[in-house]
N, C-alpha and C positions, 0 to 999 in steps of 0.2 A: 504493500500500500504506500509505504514511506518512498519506495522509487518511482513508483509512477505519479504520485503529485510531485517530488522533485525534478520527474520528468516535465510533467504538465505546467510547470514555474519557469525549466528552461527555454522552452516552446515559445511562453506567454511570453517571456524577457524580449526572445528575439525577432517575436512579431511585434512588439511595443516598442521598443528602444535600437535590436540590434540596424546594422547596414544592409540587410537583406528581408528590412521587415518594412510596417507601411510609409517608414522616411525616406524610402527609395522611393517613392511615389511621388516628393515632393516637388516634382517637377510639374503638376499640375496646378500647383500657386501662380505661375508666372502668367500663364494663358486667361485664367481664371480673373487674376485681379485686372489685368489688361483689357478684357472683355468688357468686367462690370465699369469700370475705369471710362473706357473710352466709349460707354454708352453703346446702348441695348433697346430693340424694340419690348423685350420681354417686360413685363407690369410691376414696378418698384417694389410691390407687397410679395412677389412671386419669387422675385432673385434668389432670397435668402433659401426657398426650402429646394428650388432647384441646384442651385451652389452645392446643399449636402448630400443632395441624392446625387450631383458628379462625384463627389469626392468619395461617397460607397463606393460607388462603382468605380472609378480609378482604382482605389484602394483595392477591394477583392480580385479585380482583372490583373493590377499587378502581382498582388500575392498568388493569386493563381497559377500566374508563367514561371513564378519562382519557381513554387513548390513541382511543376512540371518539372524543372530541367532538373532539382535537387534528387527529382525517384528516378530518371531519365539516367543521370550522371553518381551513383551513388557507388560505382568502383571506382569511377577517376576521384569523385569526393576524398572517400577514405585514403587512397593511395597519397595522395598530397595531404593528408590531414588534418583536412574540413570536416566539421562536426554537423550534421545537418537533423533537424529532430524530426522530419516527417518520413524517415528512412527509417525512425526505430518503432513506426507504428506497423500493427497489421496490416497487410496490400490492399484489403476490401478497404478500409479507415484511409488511408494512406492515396488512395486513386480517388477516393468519394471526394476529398476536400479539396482539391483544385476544381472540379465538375460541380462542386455546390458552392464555391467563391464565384466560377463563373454564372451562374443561371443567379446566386442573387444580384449580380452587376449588372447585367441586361433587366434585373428587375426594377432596380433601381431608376434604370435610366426611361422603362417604362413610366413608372412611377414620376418622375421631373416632369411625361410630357413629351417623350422622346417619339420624334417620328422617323417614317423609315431610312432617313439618311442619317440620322443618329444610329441608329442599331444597325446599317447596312456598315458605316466606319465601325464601330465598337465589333462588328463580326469580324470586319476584315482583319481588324487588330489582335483581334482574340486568338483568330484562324493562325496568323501569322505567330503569335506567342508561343504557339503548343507546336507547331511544327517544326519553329528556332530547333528546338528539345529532341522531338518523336521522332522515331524511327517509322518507317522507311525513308519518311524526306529528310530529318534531323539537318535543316541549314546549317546546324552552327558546323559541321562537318562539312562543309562543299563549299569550301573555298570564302571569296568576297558576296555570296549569297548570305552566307552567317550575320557578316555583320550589318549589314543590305536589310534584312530581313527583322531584326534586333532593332535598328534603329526607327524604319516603318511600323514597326506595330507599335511605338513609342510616340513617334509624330502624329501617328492616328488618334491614338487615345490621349496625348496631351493636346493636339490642334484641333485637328478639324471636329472630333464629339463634340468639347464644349463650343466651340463656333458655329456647328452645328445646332447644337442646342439653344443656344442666346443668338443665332443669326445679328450680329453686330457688323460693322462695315467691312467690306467683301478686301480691303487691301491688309486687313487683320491678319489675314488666312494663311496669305502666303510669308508670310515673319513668323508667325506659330512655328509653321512646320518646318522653314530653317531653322530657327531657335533651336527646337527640340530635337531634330534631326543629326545637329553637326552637334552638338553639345551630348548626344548619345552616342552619335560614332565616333567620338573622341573616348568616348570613357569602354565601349567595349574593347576598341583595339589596345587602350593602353593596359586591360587586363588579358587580353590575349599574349600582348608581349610578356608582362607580369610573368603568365601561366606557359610561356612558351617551350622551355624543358620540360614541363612535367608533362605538359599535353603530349610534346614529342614521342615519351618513353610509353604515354598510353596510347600512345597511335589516334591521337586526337588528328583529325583533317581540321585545324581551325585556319581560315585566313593569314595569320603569321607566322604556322610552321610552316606552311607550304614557301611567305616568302621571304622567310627569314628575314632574323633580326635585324639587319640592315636597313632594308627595303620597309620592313612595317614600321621600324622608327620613321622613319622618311616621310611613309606618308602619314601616318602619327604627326609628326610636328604642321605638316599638310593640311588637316583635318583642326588640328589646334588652329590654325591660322583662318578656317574657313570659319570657325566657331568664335571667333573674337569680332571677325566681319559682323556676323549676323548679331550676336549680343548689342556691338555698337550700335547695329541699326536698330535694335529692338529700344534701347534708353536714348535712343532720339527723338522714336515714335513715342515712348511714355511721357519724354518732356515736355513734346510739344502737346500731348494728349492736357496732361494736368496744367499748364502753362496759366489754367483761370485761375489755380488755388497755389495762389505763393507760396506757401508757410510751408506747404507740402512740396513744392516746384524744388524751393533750396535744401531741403530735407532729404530731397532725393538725391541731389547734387552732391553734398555734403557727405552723403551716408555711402555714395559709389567709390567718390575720391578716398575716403577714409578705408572704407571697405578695398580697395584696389590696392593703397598705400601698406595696410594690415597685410596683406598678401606677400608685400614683398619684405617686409620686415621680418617675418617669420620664417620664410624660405632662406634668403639671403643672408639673415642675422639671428636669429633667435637660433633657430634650428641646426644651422652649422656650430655656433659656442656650444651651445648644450647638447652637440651629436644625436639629436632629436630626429633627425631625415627620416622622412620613409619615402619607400617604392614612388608615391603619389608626388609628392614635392621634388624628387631629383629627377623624376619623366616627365614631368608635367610644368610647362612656363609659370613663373608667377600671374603674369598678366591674365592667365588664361583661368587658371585657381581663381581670382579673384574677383575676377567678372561671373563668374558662374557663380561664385558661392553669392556675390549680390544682388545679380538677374535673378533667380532663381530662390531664393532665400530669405535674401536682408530687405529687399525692397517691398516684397509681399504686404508685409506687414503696413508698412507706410502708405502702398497705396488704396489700401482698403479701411488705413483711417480716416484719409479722407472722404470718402461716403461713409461712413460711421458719423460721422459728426453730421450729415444730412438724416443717414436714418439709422437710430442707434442699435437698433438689431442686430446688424453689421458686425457687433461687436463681438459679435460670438466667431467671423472666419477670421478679424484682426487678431482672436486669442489664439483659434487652432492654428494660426499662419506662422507664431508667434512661438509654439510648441514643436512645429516642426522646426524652424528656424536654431530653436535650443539643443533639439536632437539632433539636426545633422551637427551642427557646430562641434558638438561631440565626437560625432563618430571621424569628424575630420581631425582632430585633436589626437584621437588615442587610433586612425588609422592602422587595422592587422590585416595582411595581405589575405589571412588562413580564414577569416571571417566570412 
């Protein structure tokens, strides 16, 4: 009894807190506050309860792809020494809980109001998330479809669903899905490098054994580069967005430069004196850590106080925006590759 609630506490931990749990999702702040942000046909009083039916649903769809690839990948797991807790359930328990994540996030998105070009992207996404994983297609094994595929069903469900769903101005659309696109395929290849021996010796097919380390760093800093393009244009599209509410216009300002400059001081300085580096900070630019952790994180919060202070309901995604914000902060802090 006493293992399996110690089990059931490890599980809950790292759906609630850990890097593989729903903070990984927090890349649907950015879309989200941008949308309500930069005004919405949807009905002022309606925002709020659709806002948390996307966020179910982001949330179980992401846990869902997880927990896919964690029952998919549970020899390569163990062999590198990844601890995964839906591997030590039952297979009937074990298979049911991605298939019941997904059917309540298409519920969900019913539930906001979703019509069929909502649930036609949330399929495609979905589609695409299980098959990264599944065999017989298993993208993440066939080369530059892995991360192609990874990255799309990421674009899908942080772009175009909630665009989809709050239809807001059509030039939205296409900055979502660079944002999330080039900001996703930065972060799978730089874990494919990461994983790149271990995958070797498991006969992993992933995109950067096939092109070795050379070449994926290469286009790794490539993709870095394309990802800073689009961030830029995303916090110019928000500036001019917010431009009527000052107090928020230089908050934003303030909180990117701060937010960009913290990046580099910790990479550059903290981290070299106190031999702190990991894998993430010495592959990864400052510039590029820092715009993402404040596109994606620090600003969230800012820009959904500004409607808060029109309708203070609001106040409830400036708090969850605010929790995710503290969790990844964390998990960027005490970054483990084995995690």
């Amino acid at each position: 009894m006493g293992k399996a609630r110690n089990g059931f506490l490890e599980a809950l931990l790292q759906v609630l807190i850990g890097p593989r749990g729903i903070l990984k999702m927090g890349h649907i702040w950015l879309p989200l506050s941008l949308i309500l942000v930069g005004g919405t046909p949807i009905a002022p009083g309606a925002r709020l309860s659709i806002s948390l039916y996307l966020l179910l649903a982001v949330v179980c769809k992401g846990l869902s792809s997880i927990l896919v690839n964690d029952l998919t990948d549970k020899e390569i797991d163990a062999a590198a020494g990844k601890k995964r807790w839906i591997v030590s359930l039952p297979s009937p328990a074990g298979v049911s809980i991605p298939v019941i994540l997904l059917a309540v996030a298409a519920l969900a998105l019913v539930l906001a109001g979703g019509r069929a070009a909502v649930l036609a992207a949330f399929s495609a996404s979905a589609l695409l998330g299980v098959l990264y994983s599944l065999k017989p297609v298993r993208f993440k094994d066939r080369g530059w479809w892995g991360p192609m595929a990874y990255g799309l069903s990421a674009a899908l469900l942080h772009g175009l669903v909630p665009w989809s769903l709050f239809r807001p101005a059509l030039i939205l659309l296409p900055l979502l899905l660079a944002v999330v696109l080039a900001d996703k395929l930065a972060q799978i290849l730089f874990h494919q490098i990461l994983d790149l021996e271990a995958d070797k010796a498991m006969k992993v097919g992933s995109w950067a054994v096939g092109a070795g380390r050379g070449r994926a760093g290469r286009t790794l800093r490539l993709i870095v580069s394309i990802a800073l393009t689009a961030d830029g244009s995303v916090l110019l599209y928000l500036l001019f967005t917010i431009k009527g509410h000052p107090l928020h216009f230089w908050l934003i300002v303030v909180a990117s430069v701060l937010g960009v400059a913290a990046s580099w001081l910790y990479v550059k300085v903290v981290s070299k004196k106190r031999g702190a580096s990991t894998e993430l900070t010495d592959a990864l630019p400052w510039p590029y850590l820092g715009m993402s952790y404040v596109l994606f994180y620090a600003l969230p919060p800012l820009m959904l106080s500004a409607l808060a202070r029109l309708d203070p309901r609001m106040w409830l995604l400036v708090a969850l925006s605010a929790l995710w914000l503290l969790g990844r902060s964390f998990n960027y802090l005490f970054y483990d590759p084995k995690k």
